[in-house]
C-alpha positions as CSV (number, residue, x, y, z in Angstrom):
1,X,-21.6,-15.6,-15.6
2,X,-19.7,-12.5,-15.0
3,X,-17.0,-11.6,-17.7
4,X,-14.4,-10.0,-15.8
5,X,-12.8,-10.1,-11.8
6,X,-14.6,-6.9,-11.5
7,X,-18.1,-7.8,-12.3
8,X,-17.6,-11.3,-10.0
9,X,-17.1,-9.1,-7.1
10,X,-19.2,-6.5,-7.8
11,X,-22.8,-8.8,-7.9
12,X,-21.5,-12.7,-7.8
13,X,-19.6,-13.7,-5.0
14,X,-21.3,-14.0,-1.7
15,X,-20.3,-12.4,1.1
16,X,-20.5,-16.1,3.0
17,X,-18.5,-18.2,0.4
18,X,-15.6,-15.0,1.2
19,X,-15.8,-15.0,4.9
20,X,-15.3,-18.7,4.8
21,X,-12.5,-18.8,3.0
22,X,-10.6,-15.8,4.4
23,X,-11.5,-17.4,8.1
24,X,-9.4,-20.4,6.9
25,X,-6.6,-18.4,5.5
26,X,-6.2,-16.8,8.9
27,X,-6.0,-13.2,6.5
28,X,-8.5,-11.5,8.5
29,X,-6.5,-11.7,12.0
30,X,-3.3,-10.6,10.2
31,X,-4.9,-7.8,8.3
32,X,-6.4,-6.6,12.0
33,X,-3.2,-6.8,13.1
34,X,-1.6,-4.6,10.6
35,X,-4.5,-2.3,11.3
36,X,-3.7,-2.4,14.6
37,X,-0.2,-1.4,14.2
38,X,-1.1,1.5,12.0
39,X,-3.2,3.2,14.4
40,X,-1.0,2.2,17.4
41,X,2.3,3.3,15.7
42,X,1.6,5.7,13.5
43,X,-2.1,6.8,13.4
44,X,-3.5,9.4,11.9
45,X,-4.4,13.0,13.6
46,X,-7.3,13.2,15.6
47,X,-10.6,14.2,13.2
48,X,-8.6,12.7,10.1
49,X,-10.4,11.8,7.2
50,X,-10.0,8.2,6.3
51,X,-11.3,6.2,3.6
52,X,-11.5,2.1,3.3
53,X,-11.5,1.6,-0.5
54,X,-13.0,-1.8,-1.4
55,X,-13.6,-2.5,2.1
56,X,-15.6,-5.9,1.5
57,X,-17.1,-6.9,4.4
58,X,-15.2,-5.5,7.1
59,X,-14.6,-8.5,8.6
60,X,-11.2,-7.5,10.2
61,X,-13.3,-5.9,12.7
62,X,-14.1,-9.4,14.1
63,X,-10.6,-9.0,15.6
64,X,-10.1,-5.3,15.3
65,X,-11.8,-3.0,17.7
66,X,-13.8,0.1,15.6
67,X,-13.3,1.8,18.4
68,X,-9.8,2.3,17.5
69,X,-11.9,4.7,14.9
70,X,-13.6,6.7,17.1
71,X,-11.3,9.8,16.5
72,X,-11.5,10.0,12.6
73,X,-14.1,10.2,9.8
74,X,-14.1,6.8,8.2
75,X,-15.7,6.2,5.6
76,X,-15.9,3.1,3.3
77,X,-16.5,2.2,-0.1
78,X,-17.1,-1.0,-2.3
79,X,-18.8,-2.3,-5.8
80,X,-20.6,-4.8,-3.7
81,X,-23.9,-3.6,-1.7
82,X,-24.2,-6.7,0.0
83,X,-20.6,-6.6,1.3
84,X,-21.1,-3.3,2.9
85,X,-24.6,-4.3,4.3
86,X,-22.4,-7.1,6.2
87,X,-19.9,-4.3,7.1
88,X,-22.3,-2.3,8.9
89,X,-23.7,-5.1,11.0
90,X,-20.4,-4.8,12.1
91,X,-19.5,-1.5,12.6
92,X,-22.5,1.4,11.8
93,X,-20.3,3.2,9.4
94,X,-20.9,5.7,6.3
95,X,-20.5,3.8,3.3
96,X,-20.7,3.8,-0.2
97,X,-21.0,2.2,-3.5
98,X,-17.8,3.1,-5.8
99,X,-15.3,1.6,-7.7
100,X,-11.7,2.4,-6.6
101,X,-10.5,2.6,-10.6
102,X,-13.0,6.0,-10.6
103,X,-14.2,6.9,-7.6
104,X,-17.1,9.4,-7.2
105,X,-16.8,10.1,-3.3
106,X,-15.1,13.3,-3.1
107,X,-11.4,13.8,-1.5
108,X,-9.2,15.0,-0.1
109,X,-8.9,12.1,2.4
110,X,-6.0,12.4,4.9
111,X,-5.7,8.1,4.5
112,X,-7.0,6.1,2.0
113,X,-6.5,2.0,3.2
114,X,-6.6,-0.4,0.7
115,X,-6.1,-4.1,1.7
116,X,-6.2,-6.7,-0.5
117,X,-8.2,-5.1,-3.6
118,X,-5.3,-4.5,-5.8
119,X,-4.8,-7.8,-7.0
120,X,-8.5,-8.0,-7.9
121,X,-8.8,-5.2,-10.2
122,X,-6.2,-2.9,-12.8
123,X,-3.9,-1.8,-9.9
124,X,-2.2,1.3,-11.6
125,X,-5.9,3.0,-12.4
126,X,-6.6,2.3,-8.4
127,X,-3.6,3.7,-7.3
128,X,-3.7,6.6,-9.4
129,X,-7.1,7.1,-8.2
130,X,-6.3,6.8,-4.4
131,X,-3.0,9.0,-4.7
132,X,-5.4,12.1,-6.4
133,X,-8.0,11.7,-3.2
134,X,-5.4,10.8,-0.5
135,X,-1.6,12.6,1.0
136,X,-1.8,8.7,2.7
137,X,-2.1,5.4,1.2
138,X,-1.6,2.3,3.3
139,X,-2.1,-0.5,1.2
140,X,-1.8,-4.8,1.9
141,X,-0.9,-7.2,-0.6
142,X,-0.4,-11.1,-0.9
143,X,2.8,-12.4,-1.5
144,X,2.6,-16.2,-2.1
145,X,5.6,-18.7,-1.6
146,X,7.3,-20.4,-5.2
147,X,5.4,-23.8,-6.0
148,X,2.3,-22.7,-3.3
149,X,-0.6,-24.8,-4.9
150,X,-3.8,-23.2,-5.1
151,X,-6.4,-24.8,-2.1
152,X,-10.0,-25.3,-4.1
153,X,-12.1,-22.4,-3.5
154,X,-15.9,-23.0,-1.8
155,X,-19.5,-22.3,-3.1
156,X,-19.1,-19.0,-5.6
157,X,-15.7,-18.2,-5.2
158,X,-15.4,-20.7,-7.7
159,X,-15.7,-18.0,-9.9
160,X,-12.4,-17.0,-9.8
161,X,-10.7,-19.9,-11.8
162,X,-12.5,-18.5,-14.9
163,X,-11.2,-15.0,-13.4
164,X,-8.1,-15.4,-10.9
165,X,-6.9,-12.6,-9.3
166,X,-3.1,-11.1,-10.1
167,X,-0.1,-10.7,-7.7
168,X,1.7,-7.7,-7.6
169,X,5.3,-7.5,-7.1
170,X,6.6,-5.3,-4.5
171,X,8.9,-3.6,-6.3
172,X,6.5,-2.7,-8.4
173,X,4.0,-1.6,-6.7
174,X,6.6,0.8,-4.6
175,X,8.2,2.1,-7.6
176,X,4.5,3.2,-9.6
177,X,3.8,5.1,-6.8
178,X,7.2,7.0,-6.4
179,X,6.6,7.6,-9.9
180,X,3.1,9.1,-8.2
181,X,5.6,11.2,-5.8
182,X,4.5,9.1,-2.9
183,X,7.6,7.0,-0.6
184,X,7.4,4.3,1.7
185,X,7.6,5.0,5.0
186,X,7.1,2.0,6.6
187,X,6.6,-2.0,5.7
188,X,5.1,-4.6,7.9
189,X,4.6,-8.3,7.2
190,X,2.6,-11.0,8.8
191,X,2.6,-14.4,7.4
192,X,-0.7,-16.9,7.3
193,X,-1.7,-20.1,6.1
194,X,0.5,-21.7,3.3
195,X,3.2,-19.4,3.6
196,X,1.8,-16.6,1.8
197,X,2.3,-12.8,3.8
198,X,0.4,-9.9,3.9
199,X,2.5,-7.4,3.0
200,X,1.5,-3.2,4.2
201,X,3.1,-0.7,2.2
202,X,2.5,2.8,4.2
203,X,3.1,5.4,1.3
204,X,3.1,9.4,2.0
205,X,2.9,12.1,-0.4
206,X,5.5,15.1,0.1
207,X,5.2,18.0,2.8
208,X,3.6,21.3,1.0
């Protein structure tokens, strides 16, 4: 039995039991979709370096073209091997195992993405950590509607009722990392199943 959110993701959820119940949240689509925005709107220059932190399984790219790469250096990291096993089978990217509270994979990134991971793990050491490697930070959280009641989770996600995951508030989360010297630039929202949103927060550090 793992003892905290970390170690559950790291070695004892499987990467089935998560695609299964992201599928039914409709997440994955959305999530594309703010990728999608990103690098339509306001993408990166060409040969940027751009790192997914805690990318999972990739499975945006189900509804996301990794074409829509083919200009950058991606790279992608996570505590899970077997998540990034699945990732490649769907995109044959450089990846790595690392933890996003103290990462080893050298900076400086031009982008660092983060989508959905902050809720999972201390979210002020992971920020701190992508704002050192990053000038960018684009980051997507869950907001969840007052009163939403919690849908049963299947096979090993079960996990997380011993170890549930924490919400961030916006606010918050925008005014840590202008504290970090890092403003929003832009906000996008796309709401799914039950009401909740993904929220992206697109967060730049200063010219010079």
């Amino acid at each position: 039995m793992p003892r905290t959110l970390r170690e559950a993701w790291a070695a004892h959820i499987a990467a089935d039991d998560y695609e299964r119940h992201m599928a039914a949240t409709g997440q994955p689509q959305a999530n594309a979709d703010l990728l999608a925005e990103l690098f339509r709107d306001r993408p990166p220059a060409p040969g940027a370096r751009i790192l997914f932190a805690g990318a999972g399984t990739g499975q945006y790219f189900d509804f996301w073209a990794p074409d829509a790469l083919a200009p950058y250096r991606p790279v992608f990291t996570d505590t899970n091997p077997l998540f990034l096993a699945r990732l490649a089978e769907r995109f044959a990217a450089e990846t790595h195992i690392d933890d996003i509270e103290a990462p080893r994979i050298a900076g400086p990134f031009d982008l660092a993405i983060v989508i959905l991971v902050l809720e999972h793990v201390d979210w002020r050491r992971a920020v701190a950590a992508m704002t050192g490697i990053a000038r960018r930070v684009f980051t997507v959280t869950q907001e969840n509607p007052a009163g939403l009641t919690a849908r049963p989770l299947p096979g090993t996600l079960g996990i997380l009722q011993a170890h549930p995951p924490r919400l961030l508030e916006r606010a918050a989360l925008i005014a840590h990392i202008g504290g970090l010297g890092f403003t929003v630039t832009r906000t996008a929202i796309r709401e799914v199943v039950d009401g909740k949103k993904m929220v992206a927060l697109d967060f730049t550090a200063p010219e010079g």
